[in-house]
TORLUM-710176 format. One record per residue: residue number from 0; residue in one letter; x, y, z of N, C-alpha, C in turn. Coordinates in pm, 1 decimal, m for minus. Layout:
% TORLUM-710176
resi:NUM; resn:A; n.c1:X; n.c2:Y; n.c3:Z; ca.c1:X; ca.c2:Y; ca.c3:Z; c.c1:X; c.c2:Y; c.c3:Z
...
//
This chain:
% TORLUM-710176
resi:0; resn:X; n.c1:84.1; n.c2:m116.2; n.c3:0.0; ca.c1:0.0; ca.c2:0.0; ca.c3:0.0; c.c1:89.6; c.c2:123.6; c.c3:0.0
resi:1; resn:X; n.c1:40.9; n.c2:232.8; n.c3:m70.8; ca.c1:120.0; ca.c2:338.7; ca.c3:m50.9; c.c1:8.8; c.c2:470.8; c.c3:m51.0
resi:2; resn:X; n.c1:66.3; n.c2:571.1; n.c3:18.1; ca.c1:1.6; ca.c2:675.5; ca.c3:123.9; c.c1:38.9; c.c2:796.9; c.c3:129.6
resi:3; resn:X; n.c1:15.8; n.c2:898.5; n.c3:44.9; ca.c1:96.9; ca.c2:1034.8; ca.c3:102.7; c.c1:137.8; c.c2:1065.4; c.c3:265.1
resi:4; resn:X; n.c1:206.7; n.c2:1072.5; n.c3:281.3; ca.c1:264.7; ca.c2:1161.2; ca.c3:383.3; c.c1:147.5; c.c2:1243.3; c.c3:480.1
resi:5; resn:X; n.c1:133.1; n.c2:1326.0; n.c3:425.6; ca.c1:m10.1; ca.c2:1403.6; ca.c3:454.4; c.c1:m173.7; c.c2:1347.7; c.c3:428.8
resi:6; resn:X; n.c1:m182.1; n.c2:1294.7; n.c3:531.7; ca.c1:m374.2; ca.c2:1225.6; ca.c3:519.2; c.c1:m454.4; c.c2:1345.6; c.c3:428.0
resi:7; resn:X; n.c1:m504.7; n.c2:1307.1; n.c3:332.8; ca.c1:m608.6; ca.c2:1378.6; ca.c3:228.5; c.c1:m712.0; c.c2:1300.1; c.c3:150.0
resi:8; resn:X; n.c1:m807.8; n.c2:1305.3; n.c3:157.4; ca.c1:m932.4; ca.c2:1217.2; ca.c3:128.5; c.c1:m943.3; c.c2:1169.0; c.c3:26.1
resi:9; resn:X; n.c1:m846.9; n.c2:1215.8; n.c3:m120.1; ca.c1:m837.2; ca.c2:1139.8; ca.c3:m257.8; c.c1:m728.6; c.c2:1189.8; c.c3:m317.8
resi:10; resn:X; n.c1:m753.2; n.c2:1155.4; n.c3:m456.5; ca.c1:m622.9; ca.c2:1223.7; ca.c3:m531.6; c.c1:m612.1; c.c2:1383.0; c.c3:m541.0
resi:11; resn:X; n.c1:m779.9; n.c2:1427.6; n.c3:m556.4; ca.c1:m801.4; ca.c2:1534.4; ca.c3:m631.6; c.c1:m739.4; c.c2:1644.3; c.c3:m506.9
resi:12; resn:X; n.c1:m726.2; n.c2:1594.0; n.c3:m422.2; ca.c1:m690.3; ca.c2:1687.7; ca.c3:m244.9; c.c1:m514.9; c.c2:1731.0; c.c3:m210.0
resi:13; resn:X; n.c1:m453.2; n.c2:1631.0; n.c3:m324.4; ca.c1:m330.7; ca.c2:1637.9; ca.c3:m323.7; c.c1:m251.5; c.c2:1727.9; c.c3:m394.3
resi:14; resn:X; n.c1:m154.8; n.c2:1814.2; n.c3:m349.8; ca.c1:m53.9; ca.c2:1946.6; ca.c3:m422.3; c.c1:4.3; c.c2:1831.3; c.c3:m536.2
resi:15; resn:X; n.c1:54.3; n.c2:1955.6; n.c3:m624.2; ca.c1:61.5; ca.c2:1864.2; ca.c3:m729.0; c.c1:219.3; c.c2:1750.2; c.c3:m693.5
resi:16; resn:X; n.c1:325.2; n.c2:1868.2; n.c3:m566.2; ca.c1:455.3; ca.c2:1778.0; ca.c3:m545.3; c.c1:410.8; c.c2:1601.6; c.c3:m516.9
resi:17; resn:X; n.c1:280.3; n.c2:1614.0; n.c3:m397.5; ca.c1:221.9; ca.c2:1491.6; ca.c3:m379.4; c.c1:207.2; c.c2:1408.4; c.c3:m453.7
resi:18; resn:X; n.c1:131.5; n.c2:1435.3; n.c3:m521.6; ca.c1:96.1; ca.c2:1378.9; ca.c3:m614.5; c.c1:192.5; c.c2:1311.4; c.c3:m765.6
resi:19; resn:X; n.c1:317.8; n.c2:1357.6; n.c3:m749.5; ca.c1:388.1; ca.c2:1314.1; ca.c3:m859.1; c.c1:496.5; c.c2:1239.7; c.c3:m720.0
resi:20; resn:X; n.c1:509.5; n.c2:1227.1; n.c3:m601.8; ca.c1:562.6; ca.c2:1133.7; ca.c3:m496.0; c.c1:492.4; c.c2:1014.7; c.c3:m506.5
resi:21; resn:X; n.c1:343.9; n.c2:1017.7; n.c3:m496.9; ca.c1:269.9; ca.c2:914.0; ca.c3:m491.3; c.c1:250.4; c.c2:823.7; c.c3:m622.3
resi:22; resn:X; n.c1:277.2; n.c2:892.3; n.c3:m763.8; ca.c1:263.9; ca.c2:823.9; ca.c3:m873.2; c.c1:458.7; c.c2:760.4; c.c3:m860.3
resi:23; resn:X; n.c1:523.2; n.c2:843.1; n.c3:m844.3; ca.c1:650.8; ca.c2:785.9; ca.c3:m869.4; c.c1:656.0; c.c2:684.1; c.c3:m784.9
resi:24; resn:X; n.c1:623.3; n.c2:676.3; n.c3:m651.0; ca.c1:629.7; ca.c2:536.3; ca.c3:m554.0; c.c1:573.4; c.c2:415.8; c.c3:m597.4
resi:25; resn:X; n.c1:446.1; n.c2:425.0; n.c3:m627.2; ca.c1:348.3; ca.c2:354.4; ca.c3:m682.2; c.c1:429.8; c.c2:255.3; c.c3:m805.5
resi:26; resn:X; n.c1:514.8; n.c2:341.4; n.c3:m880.8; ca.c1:566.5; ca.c2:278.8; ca.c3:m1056.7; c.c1:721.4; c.c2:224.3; c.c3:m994.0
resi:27; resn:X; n.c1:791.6; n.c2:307.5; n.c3:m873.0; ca.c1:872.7; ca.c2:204.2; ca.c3:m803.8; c.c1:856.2; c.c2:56.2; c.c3:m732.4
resi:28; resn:X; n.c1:771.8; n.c2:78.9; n.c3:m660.6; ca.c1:680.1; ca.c2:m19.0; ca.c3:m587.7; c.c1:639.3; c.c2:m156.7; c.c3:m701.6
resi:29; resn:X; n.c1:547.9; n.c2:m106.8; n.c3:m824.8; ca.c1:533.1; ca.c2:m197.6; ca.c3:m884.9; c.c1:627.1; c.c2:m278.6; c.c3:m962.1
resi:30; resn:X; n.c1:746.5; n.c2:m197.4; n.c3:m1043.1; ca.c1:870.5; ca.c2:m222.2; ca.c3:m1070.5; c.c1:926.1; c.c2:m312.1; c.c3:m975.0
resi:31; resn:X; n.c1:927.1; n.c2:m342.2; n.c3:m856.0; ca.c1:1040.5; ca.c2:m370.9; ca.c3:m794.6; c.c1:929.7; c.c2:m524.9; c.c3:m801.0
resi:32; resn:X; n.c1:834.6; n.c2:m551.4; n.c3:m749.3; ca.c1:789.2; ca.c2:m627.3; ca.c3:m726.5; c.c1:771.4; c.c2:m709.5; c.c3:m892.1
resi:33; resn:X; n.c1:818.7; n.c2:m643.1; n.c3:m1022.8; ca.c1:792.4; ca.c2:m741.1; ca.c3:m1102.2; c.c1:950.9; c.c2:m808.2; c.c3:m1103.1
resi:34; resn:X; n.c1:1038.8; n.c2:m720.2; n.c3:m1041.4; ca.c1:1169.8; ca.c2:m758.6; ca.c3:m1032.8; c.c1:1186.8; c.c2:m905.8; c.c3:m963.0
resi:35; resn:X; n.c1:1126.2; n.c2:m869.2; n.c3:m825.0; ca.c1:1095.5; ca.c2:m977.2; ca.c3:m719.4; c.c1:1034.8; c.c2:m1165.5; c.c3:m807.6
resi:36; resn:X; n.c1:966.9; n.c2:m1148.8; n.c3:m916.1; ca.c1:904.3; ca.c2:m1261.6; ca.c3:m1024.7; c.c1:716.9; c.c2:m1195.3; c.c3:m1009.6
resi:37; resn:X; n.c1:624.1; n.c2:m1096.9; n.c3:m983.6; ca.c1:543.3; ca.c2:m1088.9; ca.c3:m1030.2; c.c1:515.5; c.c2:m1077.5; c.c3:m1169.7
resi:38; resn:X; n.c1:414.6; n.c2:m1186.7; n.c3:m1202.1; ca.c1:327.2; ca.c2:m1149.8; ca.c3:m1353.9; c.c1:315.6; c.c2:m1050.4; c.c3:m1373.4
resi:39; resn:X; n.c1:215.1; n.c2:m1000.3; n.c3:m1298.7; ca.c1:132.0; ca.c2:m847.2; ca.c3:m1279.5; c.c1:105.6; c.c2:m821.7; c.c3:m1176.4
resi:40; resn:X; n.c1:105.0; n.c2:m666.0; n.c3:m1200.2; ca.c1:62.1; ca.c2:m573.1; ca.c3:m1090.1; c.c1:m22.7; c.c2:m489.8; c.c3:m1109.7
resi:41; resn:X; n.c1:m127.2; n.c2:m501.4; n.c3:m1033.9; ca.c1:m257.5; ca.c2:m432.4; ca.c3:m1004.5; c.c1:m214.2; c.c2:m340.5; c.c3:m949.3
resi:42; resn:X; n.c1:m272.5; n.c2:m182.1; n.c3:m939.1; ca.c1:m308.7; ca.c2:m104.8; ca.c3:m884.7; c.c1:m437.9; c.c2:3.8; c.c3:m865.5
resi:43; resn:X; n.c1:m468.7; n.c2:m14.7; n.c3:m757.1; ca.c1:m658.5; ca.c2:58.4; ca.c3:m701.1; c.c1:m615.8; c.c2:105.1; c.c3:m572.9
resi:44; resn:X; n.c1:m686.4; n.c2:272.4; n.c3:m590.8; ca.c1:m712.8; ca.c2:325.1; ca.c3:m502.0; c.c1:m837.7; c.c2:369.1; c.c3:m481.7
resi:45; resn:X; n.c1:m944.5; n.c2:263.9; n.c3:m403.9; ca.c1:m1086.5; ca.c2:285.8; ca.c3:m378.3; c.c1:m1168.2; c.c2:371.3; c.c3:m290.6
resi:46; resn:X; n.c1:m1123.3; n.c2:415.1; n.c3:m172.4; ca.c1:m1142.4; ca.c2:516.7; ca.c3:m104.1; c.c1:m1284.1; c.c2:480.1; c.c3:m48.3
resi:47; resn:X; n.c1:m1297.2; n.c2:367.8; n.c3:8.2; ca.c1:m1463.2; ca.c2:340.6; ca.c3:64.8; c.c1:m1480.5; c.c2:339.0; c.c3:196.1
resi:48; resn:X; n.c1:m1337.0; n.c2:218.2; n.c3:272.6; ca.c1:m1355.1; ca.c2:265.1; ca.c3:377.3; c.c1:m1276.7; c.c2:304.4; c.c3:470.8
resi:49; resn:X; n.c1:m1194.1; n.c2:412.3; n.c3:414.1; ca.c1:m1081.5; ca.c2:476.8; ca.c3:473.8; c.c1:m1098.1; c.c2:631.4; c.c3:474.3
resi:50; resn:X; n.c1:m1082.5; n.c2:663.9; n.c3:527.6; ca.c1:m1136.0; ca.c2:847.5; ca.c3:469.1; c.c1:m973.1; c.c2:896.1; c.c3:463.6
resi:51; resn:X; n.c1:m871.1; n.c2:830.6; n.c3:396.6; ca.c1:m781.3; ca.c2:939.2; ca.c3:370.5; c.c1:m703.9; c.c2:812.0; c.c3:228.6
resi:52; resn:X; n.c1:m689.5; n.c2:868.8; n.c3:140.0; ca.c1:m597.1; ca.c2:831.7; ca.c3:20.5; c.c1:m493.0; c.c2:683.4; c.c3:62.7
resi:53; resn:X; n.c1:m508.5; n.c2:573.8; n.c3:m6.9; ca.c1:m437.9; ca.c2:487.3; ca.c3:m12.7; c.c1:m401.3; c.c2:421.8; c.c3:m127.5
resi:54; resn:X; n.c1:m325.4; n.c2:384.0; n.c3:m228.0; ca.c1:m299.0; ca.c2:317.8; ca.c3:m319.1; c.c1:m277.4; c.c2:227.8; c.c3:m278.6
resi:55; resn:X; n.c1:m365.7; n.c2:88.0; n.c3:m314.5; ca.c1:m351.1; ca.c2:m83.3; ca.c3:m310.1; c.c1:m201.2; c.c2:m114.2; c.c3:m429.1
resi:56; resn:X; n.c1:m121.2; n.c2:m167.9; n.c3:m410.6; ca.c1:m13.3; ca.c2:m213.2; ca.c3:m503.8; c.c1:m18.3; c.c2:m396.4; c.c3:m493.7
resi:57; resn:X; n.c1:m93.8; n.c2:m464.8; n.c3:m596.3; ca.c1:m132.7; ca.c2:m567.9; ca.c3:m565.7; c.c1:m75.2; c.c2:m675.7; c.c3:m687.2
resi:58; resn:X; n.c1:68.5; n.c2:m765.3; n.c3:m603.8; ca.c1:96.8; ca.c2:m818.2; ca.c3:m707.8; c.c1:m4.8; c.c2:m980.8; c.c3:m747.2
resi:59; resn:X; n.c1:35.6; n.c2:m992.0; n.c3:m878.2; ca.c1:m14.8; ca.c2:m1177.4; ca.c3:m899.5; c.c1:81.4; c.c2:m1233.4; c.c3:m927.4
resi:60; resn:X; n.c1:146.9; n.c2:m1351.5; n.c3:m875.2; ca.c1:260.9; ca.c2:m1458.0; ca.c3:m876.3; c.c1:218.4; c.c2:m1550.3; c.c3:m952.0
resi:61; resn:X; n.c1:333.1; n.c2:m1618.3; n.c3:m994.9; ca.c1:348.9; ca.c2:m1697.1; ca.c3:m1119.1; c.c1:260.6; c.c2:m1795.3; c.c3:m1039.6
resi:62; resn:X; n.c1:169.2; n.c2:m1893.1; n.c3:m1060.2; ca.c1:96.9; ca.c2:m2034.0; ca.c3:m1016.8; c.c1:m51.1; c.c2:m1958.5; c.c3:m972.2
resi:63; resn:X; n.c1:m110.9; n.c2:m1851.1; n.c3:m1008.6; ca.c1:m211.5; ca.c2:m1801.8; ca.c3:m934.7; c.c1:m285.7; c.c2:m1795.7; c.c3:m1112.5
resi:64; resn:X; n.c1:m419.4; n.c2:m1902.8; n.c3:m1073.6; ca.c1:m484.2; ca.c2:m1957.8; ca.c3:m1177.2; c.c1:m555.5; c.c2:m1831.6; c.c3:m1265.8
resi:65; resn:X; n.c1:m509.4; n.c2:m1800.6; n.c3:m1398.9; ca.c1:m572.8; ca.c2:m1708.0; ca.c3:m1515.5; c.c1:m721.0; c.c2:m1659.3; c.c3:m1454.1
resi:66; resn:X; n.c1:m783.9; n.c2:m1748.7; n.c3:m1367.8; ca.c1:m967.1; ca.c2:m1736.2; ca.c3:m1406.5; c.c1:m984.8; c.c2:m1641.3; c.c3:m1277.4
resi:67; resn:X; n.c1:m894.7; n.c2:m1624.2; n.c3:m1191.1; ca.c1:m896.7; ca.c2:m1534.6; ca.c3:m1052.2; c.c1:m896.7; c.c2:m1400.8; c.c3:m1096.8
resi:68; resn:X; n.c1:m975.3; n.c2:m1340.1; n.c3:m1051.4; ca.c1:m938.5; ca.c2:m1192.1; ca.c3:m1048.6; c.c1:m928.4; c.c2:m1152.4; c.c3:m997.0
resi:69; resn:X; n.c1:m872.2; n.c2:m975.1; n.c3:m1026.4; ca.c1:m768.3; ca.c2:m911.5; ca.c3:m975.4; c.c1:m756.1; c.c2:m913.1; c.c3:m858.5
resi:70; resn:X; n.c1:m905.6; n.c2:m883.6; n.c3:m821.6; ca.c1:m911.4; ca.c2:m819.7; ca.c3:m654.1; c.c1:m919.0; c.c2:m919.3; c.c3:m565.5
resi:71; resn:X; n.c1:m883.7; n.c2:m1058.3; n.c3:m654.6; ca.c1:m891.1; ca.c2:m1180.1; ca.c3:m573.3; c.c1:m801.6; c.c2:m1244.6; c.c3:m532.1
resi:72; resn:X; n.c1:m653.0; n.c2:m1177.7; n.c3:m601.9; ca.c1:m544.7; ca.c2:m1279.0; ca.c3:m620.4; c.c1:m449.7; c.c2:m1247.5; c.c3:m478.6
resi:73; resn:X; n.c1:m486.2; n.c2:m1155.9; n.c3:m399.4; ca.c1:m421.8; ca.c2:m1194.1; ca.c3:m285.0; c.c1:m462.7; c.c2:m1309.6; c.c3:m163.5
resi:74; resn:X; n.c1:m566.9; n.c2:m1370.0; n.c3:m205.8; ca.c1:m678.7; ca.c2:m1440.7; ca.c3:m106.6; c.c1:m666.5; c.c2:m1608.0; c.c3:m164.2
resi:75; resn:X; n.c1:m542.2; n.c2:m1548.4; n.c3:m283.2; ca.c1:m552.6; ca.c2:m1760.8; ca.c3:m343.1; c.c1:m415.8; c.c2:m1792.0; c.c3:m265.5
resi:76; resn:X; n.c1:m381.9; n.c2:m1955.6; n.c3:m248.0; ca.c1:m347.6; ca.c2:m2046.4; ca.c3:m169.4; c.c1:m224.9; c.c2:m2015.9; c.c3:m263.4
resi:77; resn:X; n.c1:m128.2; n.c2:m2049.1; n.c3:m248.5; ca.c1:4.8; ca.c2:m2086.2; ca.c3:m303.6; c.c1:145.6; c.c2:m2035.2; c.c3:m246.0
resi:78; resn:X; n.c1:234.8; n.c2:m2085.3; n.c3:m361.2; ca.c1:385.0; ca.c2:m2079.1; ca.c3:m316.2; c.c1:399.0; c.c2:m1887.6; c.c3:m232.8
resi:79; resn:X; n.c1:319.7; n.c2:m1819.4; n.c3:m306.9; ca.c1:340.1; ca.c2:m1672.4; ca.c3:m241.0; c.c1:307.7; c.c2:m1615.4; c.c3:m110.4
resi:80; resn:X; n.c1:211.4; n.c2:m1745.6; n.c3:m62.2; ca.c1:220.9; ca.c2:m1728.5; ca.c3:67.5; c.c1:320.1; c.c2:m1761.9; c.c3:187.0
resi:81; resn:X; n.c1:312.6; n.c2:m1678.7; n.c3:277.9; ca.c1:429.6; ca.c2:m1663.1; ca.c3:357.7; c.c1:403.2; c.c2:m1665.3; c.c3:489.8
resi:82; resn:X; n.c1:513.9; n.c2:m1716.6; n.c3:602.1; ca.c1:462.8; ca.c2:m1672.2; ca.c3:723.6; c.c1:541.1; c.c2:m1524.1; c.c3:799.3
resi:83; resn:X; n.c1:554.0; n.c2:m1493.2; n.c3:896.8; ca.c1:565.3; ca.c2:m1337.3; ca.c3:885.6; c.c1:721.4; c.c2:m1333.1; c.c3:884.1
resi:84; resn:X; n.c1:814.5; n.c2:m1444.5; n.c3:917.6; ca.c1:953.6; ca.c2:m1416.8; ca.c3:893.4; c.c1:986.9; c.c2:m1394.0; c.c3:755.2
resi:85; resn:X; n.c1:898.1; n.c2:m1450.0; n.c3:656.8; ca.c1:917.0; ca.c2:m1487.1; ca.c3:518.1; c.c1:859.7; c.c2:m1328.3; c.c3:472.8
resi:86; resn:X; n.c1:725.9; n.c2:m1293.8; n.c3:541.5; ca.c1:713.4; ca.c2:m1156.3; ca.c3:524.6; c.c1:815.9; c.c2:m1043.7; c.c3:512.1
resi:87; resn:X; n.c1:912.4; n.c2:m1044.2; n.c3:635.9; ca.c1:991.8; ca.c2:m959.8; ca.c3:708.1; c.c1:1118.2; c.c2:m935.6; c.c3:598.5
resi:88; resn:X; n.c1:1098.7; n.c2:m1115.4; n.c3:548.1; ca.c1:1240.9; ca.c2:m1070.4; ca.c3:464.6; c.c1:1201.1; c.c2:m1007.8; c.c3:335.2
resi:89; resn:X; n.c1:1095.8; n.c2:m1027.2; n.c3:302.7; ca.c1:1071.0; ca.c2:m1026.3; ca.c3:149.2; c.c1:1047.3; c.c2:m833.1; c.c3:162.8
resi:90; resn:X; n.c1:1005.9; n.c2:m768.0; n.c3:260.5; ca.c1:999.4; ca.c2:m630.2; ca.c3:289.9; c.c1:1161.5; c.c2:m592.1; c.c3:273.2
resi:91; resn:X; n.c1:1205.7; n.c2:m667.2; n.c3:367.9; ca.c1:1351.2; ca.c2:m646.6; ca.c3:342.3; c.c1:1399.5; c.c2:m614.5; c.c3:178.9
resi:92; resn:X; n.c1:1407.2; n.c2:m716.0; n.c3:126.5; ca.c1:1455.0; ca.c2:m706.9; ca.c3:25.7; c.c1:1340.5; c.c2:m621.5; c.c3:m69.3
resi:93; resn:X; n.c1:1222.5; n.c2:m639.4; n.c3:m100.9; ca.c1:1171.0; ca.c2:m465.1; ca.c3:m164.1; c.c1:1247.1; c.c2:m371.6; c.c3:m122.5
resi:94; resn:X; n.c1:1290.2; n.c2:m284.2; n.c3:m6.7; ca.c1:1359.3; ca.c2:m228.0; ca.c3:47.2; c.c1:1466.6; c.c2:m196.7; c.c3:m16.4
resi:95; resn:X; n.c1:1559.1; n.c2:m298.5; n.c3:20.6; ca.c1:1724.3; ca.c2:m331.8; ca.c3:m64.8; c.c1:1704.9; c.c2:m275.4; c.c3:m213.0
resi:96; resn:X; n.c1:1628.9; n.c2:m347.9; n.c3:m237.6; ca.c1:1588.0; ca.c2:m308.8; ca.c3:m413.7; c.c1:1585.7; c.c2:m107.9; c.c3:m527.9
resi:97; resn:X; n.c1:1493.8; n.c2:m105.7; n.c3:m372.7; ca.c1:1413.0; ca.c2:m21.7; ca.c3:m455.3; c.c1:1494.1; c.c2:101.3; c.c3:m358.1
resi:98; resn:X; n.c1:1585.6; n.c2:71.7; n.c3:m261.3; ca.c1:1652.1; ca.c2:186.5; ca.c3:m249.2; c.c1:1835.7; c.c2:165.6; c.c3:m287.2
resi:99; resn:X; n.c1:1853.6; n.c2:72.2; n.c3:m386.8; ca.c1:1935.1; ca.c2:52.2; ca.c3:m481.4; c.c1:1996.6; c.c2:172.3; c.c3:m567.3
//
């Protein structure tokens, strides 16, 4: 997920510096994670039940079946699941990456 700095209720609320932070993170973020082996990367920012701006950055891993969709593919079973050490590192290394 990624978040301006400053809580603001959508895009349209954001200075324009914001707003080109939040698109550049967003195209880092997804970049790094196709680096990592994502297929694809989703990105939605829905704003329903949060009252301040969030971008979802939502990858799909190789073995996550064609017929799933988008908003589904974090909720399927497979090799991409992790337990939270496996979490910790894999943050880690986004990290490493993307401040490369």
């Amino acid at each position: 997920m990624v978040s301006p700095i400053r809580h603001t209720p959508n895009f349209g609320t954001l200075t324009d510096v914001e707003a080109a932070k939040v698109g550049q993170t967003v195209t880092a973020v997804s970049r790094t994670l196709t680096r990592l082996g994502a297929e694809s990367v989703y990105v939605a920012a829905i704003g329903h039940s949060h009252p301040h701006l969030h971008v979802h950055v939502i990858p799909r891993w190789p073995g996550v079946d064609a017929s799933v969709e988008w908003f589904a593919v974090r909720d399927e079973p497979g090799p991409h699941r992790v337990d939270r050490l496996g979490a910790e590192s894999f943050a880690a290394e986004m990290k490493r990456l993307m401040l490369a």
